[in-house]
C-alpha positions in Angstrom: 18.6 3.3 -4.2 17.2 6.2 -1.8 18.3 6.4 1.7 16.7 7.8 4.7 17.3 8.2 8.0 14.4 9.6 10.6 15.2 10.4 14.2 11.9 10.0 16.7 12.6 11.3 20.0 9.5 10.5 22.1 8.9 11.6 25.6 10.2 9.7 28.3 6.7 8.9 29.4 5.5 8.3 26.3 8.5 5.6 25.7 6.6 2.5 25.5 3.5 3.7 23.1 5.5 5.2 20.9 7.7 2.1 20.3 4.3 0.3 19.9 3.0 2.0 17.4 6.7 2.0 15.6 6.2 -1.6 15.4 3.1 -1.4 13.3 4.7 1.1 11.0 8.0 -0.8 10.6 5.7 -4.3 9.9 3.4 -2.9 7.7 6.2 -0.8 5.5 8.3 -4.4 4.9 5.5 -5.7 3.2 5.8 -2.6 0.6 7.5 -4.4 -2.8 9.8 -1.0 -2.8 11.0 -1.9 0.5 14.8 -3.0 0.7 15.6 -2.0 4.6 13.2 -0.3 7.0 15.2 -0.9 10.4 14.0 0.2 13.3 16.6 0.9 16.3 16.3 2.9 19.8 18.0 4.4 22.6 16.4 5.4 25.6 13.7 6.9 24.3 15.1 8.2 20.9 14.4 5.8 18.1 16.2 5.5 14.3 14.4 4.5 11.2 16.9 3.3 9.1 15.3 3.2 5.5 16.4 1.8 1.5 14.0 1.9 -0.9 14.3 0.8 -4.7 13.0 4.2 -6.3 11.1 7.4 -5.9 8.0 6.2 -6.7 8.0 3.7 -4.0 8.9 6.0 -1.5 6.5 8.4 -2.8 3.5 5.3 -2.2 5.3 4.6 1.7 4.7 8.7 2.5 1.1 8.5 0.9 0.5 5.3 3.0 -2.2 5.2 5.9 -0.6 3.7 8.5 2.2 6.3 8.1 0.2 9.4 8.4 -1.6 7.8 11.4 2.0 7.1 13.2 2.9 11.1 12.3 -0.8 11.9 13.7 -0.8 10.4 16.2 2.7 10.8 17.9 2.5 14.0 17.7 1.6 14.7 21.8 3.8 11.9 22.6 7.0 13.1 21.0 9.4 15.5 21.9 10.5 17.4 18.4 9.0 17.8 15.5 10.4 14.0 13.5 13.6 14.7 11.5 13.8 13.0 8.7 17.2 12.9 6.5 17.3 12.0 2.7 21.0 10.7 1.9 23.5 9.3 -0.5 26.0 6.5 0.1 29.8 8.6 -0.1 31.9 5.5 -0.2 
């Protein structure tokens, strides 16, 4: 199992369309048949993909996927960082 975590932090203004277009990414990536969690969570205007996925190579076909390059595209004006993105192991 492969974890990730990615942290979004969109500008205040920008709030609403960038939760929008996390919606379509988050519905399209649970239809993925590597998919085990993709959980989307927020806070003000910082939002938390929480993501499992059953291998590598499904994880490598979610990053080559269209509607996720299109989300990086285009929230790039509307966030406020560059998207941090964490790769982690369960500890206990």
């Amino acid at each position: 199992m492969i974890s990730i975590t990615a942290i979004i932090k969109s500008k205040t203004e920008n709030r609403e369309q960038v939760q929008n277009m996390l919606h379509h990414l988050v519905t399209e990536t649970r239809k993925e048949a590597a998919c085990v969690r993709y959980d989307l969570h927020a806070t003000k205007n910082i939002f938390i993909i929480w993501e499992e996925w059953k291998d590598q190579d499904g994880l490598d076909f979610h990053n080559s996927q269209i509607y996720l390059q299109d989300f990086i595209a285009k929230s790039e004006d509307l966030i406020d960082a560059p998207i941090q993105v964490y790769k982690t192991a369960a500890v206990l």
